[in-house]
DOMINU-143860 format. One record per residue (C-alpha): x, z, y. Coordinates in pm, whole numbers, plus 50000, padded with zeros to 5 digits. Example, Ala and Ser with C-alpha at 12.3 -4.5 7.8 and 13.67 -1.06 7.14 Angstrom:
512305078049550513675071449894
//
This chain:
500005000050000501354990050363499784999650669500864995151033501485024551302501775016751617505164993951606506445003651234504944998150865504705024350649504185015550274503175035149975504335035049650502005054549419503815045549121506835067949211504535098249258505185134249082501705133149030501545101748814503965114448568502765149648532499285163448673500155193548655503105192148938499965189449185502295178749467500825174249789504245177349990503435150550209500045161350266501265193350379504155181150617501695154950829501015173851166497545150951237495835154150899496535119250820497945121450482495535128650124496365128149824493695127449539493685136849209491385130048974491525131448585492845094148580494165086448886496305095449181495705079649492497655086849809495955078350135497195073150492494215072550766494385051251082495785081751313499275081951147501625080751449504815069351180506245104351277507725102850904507525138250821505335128550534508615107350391510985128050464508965157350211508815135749971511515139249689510715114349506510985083449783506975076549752506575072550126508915046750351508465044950693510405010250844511725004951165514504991151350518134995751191519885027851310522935025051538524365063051602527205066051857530395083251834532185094352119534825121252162533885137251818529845138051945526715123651805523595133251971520725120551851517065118652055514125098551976512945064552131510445081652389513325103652521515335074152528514335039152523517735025052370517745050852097518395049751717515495073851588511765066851677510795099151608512825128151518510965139651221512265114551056515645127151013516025148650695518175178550619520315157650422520665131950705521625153050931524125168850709525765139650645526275135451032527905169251041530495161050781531485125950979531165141351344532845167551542529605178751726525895167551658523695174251943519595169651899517545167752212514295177152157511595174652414509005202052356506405191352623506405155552524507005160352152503685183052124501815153552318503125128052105503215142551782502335178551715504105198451448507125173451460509225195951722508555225651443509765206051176512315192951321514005226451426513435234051004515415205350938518095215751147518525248051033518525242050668521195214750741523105236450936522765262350603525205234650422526775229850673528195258650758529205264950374530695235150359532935248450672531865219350893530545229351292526395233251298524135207451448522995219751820519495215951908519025215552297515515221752394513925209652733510495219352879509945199153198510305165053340513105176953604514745197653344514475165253123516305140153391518735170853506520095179053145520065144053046522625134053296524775161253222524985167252874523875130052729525865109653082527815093552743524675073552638524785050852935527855039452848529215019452575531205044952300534835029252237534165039251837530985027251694529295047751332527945019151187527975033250904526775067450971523295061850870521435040150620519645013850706516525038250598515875066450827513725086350547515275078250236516055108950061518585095449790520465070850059521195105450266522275124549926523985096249839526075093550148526515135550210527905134149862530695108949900531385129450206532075159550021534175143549746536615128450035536805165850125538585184749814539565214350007535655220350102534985213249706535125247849670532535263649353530235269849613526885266449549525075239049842521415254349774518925244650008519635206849944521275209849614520235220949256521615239848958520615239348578520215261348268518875265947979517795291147728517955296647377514265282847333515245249447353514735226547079516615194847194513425176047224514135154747493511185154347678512385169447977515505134648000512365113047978510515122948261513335133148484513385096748743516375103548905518495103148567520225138348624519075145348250520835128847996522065135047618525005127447395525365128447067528045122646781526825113746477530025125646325529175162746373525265162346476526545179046785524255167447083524305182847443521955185547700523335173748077522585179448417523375157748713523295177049017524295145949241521345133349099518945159349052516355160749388514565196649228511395178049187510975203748842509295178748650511305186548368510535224148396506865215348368506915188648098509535214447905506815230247626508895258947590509945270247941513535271647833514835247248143515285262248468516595244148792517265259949139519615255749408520955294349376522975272249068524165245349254527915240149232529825222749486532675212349274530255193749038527895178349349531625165549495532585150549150529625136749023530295152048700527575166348457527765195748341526245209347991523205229747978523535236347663525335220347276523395221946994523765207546617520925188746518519705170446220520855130346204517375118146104514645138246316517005149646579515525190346526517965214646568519495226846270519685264046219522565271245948525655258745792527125221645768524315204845699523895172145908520135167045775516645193645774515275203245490512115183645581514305150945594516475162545281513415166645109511805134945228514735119145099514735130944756512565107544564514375074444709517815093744563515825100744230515355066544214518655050344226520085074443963
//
């Protein structure tokens, strides 16, 4: 679905919905993030339908929420400027020239990644105007900013500033002062500071990440929790699977060796967005992902790490529970009249 706001498109794709995979995740992120009521999302027993009414403004709050890229809001390709170590970043009504229509469009990890590559991130936000143009964005936005600033600061890289203005005079006063660099060409241009996306979850990730791994010393095992997640598992699980299937980010995964029957169970944090499907599809419980467990040694490397190694049977894959065995019972069993057969 693709609807027009104002000057930008903003399309739908139900099919990458929490919802669609699992009921039970009832996610309504987006729902809850959209300041004018203009998001719904429906479920019924068969179907999930995600609606976006006329009076969306394209603030892209909705997308940003969204971990699992359902929403995209598109608009003119991002040009941030560097000067002197400084980014500062305001939206198009603030400044006709600038990169960002609206501010709530930047995510946490967006504005992390900005962190890493400058020396000072500044973000002007207008409260009078913001609350005339889109309510609940200027609330959101300072949100944003502090949970970047959270991994940030672990990370041992400066904090965004937010400078607030509340008037017309103070606007024009502080905008000369503190922003006079705007007007004027910057001799070192980020082209590549952000994607071409301004709400894309997994671009940002994607981005902050190689960041980090150019950064060994800041490496450290640190966990990166608000914007990065952790994994473990319990003794209760069985090896099924289920939870690799549904995960559509591909942090799950397993090996196997058929040599052994050894198979492991990995996690992906560079992957993982904490969406906690696999939690709820798990029928035991046994998985458990936060960002307390985050690592950022992992996150930097890209590596998996194992949840957990278990030996399981070479024909049904269940988990075998005693010796050398590389088959069940139930299969050994099942087996028995073909070898009665041949002898």
């Amino acid at each position: 679905m693709t609807l027009t706001a104002g000057a930008l498109q903003v399309t739908v794709d139900q099919n990458r919905c929490l919802n669609q995979r699992i009921r039970k995740a009832s996610c309504q992120k987006c729902q809850a993030a959209c300041p004018n009521q203009s998001v719904s999302v429906g479920l019924s027993n068969r179907d999930v339908s995600i609606n976006i009414a006329d009076s969306c403004t394209s603030c892209g709050l909705c997308a940003a929420a969204c971990p699992a890229g359902v929403i995209t809001v598109l608009h003119k390709p991002p040009k941030l400027e560097l000067k002197n170590g400084t980014v500062e970043i305001v939206c198009s009504k603030q400044q006709l020239d600038s990169a960002v229509d609206c501010l709530g469009m930047l995510d946490a990890y967006g504005l992390a990644y900005i962190g890493m590559k400058a020396d000072q991130v500044i973000v002007g936000l207008d409260n009078d105007r913001c609350d005339k143009c889109n309510p609940g964005v200027a609330d959101a936005v300072k949100q944003t900013i502090e949970t970047a600033n959270i991994v940030l600061h672990k990370l041992g890289r400066p904090k965004v500033q937010l400078v607030l203005r509340h008037s017309e005079a103070d606007v024009r006063i502080k905008r000369r002062e503190l922003f006079a660099f705007c007007f004027s060409r910057a001799k070192e241009t980020l082209l590549e500071l952000l994607p071409l996306s301004l709400n894309q979850g997994k671009a940002y990730r994607e981005l902050l990440i190689e960041s980090i791994a150019q950064r060994p010393e800041q490496r450290g095992a640190l966990d990166l929790s608000p914007l990065f997640w952790g994994g473990k598992v319990n003794d209760e699980c069985d090896m099924c699977g289920i939870c690799v299937r549904g995960c559509q980010s591909d942090a799950l995964t397993t090996t196997s060796t058929e040599a052994d029957g050894q198979r492991q169970l990995l996690h992906n944090q560079s992957k993982c967005v904490g969406c906690k499907v696999c939690m709820l599809l798990c029928p035991r419980g046994a998985l458990q992902i936060t960002p307390e467990l985050s690592n950022g040694r992992l996150i930097g490397s890209q590596r998996p790490v194992v949840l957990t190694s278990k030996k399981c049977c070479n024909q049904c894959g269940k988990v075998l529970t005693a010796g050398n065995l590389l088959v069940c019972e139930q299969c050994s069993q099942a087996r028995m009249p073909y070898r009665q057969s041949i002898y």
